[in-house]
PDB file of N, CA, C and O in Angstrom:
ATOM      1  N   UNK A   1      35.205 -19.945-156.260  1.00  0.00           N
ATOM      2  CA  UNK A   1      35.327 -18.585-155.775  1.00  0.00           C
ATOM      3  C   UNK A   1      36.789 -18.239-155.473  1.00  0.00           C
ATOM      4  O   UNK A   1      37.211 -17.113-155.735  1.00  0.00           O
ATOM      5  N   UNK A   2      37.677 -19.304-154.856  1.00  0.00           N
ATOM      6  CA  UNK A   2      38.898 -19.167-154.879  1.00  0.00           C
ATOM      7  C   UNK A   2      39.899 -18.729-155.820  1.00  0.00           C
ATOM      8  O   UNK A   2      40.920 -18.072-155.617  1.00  0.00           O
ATOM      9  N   UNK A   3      39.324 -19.316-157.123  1.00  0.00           N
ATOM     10  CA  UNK A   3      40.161 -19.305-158.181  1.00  0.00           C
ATOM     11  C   UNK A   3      39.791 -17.799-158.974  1.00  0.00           C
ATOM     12  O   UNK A   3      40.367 -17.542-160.031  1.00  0.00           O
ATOM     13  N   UNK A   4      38.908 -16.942-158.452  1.00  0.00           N
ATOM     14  CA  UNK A   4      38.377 -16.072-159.188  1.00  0.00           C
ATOM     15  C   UNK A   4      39.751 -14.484-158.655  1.00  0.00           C
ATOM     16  O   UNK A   4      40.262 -13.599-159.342  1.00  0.00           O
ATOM     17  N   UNK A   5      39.874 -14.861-157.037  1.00  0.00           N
ATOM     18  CA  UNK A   5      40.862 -14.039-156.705  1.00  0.00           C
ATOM     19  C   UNK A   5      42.092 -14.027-156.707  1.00  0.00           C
ATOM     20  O   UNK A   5      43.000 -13.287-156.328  1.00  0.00           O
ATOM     21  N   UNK A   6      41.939 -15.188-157.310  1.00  0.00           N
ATOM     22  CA  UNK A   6      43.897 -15.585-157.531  1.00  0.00           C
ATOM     23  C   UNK A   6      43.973 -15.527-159.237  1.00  0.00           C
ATOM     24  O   UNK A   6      44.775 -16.097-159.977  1.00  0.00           O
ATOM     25  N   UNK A   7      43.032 -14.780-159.521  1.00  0.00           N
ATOM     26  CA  UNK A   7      43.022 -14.665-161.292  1.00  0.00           C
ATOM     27  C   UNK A   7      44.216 -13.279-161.280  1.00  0.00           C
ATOM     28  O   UNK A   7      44.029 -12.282-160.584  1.00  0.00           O
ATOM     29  N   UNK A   8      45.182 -13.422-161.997  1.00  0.00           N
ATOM     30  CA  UNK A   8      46.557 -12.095-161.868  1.00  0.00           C
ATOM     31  C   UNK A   8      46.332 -11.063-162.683  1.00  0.00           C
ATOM     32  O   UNK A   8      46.963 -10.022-162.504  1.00  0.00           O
ATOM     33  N   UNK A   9      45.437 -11.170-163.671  1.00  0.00           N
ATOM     34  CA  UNK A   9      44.663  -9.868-164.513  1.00  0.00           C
ATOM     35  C   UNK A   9      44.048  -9.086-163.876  1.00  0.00           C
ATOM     36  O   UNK A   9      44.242  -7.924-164.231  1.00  0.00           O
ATOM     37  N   UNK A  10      43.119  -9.270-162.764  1.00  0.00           N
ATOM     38  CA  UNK A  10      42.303  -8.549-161.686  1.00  0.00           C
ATOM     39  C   UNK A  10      43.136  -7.920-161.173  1.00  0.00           C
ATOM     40  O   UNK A  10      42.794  -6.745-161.034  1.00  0.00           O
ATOM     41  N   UNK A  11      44.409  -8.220-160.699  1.00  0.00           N
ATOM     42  CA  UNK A  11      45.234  -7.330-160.139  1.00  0.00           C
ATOM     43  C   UNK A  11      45.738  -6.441-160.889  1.00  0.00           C
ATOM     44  O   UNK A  11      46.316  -5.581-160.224  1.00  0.00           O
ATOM     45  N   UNK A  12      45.784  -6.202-162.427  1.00  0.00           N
ATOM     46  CA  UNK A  12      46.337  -5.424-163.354  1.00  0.00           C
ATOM     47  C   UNK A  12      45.126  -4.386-163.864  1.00  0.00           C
ATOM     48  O   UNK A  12      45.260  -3.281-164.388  1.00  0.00           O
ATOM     49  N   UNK A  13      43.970  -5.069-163.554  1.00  0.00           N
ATOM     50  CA  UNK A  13      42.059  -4.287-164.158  1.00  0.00           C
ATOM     51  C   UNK A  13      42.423  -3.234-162.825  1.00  0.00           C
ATOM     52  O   UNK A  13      42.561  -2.019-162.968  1.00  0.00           O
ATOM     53  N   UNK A  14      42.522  -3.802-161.790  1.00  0.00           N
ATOM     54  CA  UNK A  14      42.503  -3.070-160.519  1.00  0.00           C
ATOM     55  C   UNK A  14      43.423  -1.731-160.545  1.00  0.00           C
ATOM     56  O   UNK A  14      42.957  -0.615-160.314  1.00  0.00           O
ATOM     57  N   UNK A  15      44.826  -1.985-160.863  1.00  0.00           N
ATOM     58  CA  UNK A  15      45.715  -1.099-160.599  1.00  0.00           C
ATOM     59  C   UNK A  15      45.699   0.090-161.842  1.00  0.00           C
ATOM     60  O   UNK A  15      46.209   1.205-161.726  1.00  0.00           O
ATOM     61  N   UNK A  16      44.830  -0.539-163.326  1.00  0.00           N
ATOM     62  CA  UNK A  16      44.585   0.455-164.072  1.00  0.00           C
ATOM     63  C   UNK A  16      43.497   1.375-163.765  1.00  0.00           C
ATOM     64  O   UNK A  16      43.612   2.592-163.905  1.00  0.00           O
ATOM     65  N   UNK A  17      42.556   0.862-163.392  1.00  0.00           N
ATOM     66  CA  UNK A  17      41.470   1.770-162.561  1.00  0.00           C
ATOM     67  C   UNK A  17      41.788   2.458-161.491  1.00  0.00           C
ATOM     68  O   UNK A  17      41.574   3.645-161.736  1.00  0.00           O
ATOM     69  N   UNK A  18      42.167   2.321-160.487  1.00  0.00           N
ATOM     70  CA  UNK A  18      43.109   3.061-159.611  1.00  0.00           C
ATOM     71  C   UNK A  18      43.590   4.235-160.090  1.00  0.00           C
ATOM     72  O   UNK A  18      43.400   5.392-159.714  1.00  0.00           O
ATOM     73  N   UNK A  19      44.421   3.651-161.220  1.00  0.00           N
ATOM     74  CA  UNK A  19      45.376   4.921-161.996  1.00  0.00           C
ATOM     75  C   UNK A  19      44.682   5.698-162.651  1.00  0.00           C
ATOM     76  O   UNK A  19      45.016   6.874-162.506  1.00  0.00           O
ATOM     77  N   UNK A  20      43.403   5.427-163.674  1.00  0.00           N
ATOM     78  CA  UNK A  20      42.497   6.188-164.291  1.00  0.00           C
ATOM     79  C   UNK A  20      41.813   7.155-163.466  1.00  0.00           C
ATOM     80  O   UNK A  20      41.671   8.322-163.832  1.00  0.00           O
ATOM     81  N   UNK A  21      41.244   6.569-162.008  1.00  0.00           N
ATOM     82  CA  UNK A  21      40.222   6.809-161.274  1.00  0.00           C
ATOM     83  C   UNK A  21      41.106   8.674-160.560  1.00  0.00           C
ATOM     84  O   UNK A  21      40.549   9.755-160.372  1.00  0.00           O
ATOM     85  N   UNK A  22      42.209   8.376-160.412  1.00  0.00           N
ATOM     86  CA  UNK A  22      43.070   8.829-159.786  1.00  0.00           C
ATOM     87  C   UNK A  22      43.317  10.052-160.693  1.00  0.00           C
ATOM     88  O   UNK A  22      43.180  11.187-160.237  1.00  0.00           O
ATOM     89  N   UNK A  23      43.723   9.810-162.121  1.00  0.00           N
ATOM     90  CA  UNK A  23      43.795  11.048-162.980  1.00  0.00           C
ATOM     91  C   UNK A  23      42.734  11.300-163.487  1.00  0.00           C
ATOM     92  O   UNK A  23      42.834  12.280-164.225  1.00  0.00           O
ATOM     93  N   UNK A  24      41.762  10.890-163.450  1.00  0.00           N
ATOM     94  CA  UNK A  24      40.109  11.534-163.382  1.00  0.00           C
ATOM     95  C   UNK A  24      39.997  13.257-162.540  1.00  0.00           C
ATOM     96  O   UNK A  24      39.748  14.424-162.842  1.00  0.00           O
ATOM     97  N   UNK A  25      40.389  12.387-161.287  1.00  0.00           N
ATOM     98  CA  UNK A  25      40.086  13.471-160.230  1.00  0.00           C
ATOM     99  C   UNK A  25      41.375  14.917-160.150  1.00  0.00           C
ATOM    100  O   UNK A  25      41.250  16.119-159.915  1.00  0.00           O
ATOM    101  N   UNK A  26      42.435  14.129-160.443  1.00  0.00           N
ATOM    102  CA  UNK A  26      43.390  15.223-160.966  1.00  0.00           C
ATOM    103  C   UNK A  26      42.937  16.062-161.631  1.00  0.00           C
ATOM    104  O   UNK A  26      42.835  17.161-161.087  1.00  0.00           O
ATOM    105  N   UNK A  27      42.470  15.935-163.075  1.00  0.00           N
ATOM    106  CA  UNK A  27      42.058  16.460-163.803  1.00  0.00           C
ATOM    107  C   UNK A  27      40.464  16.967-163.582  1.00  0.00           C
ATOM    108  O   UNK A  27      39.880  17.331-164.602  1.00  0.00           O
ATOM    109  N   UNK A  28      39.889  17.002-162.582  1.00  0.00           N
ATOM    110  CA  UNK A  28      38.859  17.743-162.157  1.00  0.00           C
ATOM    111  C   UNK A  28      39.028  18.664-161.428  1.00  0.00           C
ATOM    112  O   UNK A  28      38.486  19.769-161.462  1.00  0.00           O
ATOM    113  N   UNK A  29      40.229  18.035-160.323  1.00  0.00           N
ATOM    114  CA  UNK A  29      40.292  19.092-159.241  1.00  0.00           C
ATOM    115  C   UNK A  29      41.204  19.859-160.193  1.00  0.00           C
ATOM    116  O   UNK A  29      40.710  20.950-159.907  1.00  0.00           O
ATOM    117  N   UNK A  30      42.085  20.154-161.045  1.00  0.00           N
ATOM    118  CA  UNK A  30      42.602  21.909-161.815  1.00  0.00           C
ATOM    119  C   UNK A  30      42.352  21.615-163.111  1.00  0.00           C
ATOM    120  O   UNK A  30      43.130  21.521-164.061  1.00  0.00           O
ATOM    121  N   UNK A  31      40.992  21.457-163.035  1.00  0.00           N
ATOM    122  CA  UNK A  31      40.657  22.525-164.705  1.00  0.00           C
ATOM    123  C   UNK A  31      40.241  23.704-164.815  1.00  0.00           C
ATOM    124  O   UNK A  31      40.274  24.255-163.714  1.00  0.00           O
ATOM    125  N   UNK A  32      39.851  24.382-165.643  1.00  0.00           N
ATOM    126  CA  UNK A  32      40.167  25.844-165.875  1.00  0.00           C
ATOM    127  C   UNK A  32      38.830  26.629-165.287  1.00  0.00           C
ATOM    128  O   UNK A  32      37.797  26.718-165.950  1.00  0.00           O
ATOM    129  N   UNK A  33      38.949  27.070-164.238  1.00  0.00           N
ATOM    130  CA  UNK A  33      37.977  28.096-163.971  1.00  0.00           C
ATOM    131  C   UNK A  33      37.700  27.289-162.304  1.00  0.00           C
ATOM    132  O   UNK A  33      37.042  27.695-161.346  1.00  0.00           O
ATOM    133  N   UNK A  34      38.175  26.542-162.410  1.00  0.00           N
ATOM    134  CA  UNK A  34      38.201  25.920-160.203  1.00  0.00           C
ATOM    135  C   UNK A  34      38.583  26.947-159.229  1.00  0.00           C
ATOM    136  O   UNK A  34      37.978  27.379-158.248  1.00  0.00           O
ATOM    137  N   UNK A  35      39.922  27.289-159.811  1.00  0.00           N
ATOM    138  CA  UNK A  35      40.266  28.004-158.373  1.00  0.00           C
ATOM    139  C   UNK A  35      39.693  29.037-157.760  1.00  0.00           C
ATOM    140  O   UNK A  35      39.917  29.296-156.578  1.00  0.00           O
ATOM    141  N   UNK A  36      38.709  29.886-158.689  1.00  0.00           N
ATOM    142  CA  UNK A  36      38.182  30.922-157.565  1.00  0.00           C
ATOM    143  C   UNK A  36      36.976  29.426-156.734  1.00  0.00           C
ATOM    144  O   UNK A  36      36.748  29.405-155.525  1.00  0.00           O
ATOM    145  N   UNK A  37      36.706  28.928-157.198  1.00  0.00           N
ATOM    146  CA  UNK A  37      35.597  28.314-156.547  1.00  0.00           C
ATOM    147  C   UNK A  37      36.044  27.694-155.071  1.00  0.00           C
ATOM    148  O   UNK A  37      35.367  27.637-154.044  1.00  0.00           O
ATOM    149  N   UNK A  38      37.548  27.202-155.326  1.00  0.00           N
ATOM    150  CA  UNK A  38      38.523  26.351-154.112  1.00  0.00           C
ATOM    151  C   UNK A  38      38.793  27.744-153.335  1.00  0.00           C
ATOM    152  O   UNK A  38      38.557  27.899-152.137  1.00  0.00           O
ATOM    153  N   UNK A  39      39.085  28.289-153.808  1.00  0.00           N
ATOM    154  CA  UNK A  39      39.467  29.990-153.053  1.00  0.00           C
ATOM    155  C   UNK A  39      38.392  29.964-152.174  1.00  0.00           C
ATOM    156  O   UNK A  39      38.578  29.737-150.978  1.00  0.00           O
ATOM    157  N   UNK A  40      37.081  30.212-152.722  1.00  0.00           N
ATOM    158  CA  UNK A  40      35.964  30.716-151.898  1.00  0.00           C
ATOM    159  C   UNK A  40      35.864  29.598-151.118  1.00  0.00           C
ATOM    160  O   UNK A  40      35.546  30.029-150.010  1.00  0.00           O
ATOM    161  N   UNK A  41      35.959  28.347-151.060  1.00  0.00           N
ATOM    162  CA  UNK A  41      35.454  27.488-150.210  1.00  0.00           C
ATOM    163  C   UNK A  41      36.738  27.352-149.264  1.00  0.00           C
ATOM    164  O   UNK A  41      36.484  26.735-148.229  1.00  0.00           O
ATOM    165  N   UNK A  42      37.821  27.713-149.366  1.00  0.00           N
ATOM    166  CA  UNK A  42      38.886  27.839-148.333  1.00  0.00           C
ATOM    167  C   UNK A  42      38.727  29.037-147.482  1.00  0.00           C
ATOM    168  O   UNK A  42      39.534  29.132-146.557  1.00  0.00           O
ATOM    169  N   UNK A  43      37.769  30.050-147.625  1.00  0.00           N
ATOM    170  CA  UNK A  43      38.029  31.246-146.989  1.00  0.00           C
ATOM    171  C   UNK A  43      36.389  30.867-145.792  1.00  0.00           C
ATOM    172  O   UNK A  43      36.431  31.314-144.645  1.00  0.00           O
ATOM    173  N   UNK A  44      35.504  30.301-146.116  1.00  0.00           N
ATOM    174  CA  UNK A  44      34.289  29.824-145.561  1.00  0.00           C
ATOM    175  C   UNK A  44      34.961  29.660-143.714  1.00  0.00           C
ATOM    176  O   UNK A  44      34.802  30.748-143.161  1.00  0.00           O
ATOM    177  N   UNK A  45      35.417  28.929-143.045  1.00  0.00           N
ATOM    178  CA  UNK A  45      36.025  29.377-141.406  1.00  0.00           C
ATOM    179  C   UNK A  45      36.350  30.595-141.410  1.00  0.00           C
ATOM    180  O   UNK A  45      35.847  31.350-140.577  1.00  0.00           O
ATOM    181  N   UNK A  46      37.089  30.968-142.169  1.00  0.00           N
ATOM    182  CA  UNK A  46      37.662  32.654-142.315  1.00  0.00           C
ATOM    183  C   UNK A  46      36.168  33.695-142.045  1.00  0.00           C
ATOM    184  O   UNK A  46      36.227  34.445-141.071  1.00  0.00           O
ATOM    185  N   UNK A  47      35.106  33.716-142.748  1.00  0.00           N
ATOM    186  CA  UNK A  47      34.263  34.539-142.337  1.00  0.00           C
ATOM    187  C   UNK A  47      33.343  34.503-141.603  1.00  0.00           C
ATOM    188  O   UNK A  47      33.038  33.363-141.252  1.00  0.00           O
ATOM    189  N   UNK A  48      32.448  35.706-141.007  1.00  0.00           N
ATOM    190  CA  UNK A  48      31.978  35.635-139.913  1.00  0.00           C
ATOM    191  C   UNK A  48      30.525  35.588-140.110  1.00  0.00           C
ATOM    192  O   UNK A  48      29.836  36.182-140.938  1.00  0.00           O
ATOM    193  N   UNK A  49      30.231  34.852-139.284  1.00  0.00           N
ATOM    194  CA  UNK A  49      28.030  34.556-139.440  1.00  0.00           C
ATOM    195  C   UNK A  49      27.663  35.130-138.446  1.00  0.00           C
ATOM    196  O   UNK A  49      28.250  35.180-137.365  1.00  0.00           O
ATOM    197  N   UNK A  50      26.098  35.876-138.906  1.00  0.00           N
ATOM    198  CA  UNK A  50      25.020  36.333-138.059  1.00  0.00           C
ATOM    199  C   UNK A  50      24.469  35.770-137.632  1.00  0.00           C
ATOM    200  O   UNK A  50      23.445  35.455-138.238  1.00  0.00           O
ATOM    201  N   UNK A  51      24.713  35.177-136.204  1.00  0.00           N
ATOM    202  CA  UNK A  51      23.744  34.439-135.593  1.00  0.00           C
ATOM    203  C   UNK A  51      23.097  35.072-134.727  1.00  0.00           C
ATOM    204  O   UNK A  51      22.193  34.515-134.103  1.00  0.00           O
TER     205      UNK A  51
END
C-alpha cells in the first residue's frame, strides 16, 4: 500500500485532472447563453417576497 503512494505518475494523473476538472468548469461557467441566468440568480437577495 505504501508503494502505491509513492508511485510519481499519480502525482502527474492527479495534477492533469485537476487541470481538466478545472477547465471543465471554466468552460461551463461562460458559455453562451449563462449570463442572463447568473444575472437572475445574483439579483435573488435584491428582491422582495410576500410573506
Amino acid at each position: 500500500m505504501k508503494h502505491f503512494f509513492a508511485d510519481a505518475n499519480l502525482g502527474l494523473i492527479g495534477l492533469l485532472f485537476f487541470f481538466l476538472f478545472f477547465c471543465a468548469v471554466t468552460l461551463w461557467t461562460f458559455r453562451p447563453g449563462s449570463k442572463n441566468t447568473y444575472k437572475n440568480h445574483g439579483n435573488i437577495p435584491l428582491q422582495e417576497h410576500d410573506e
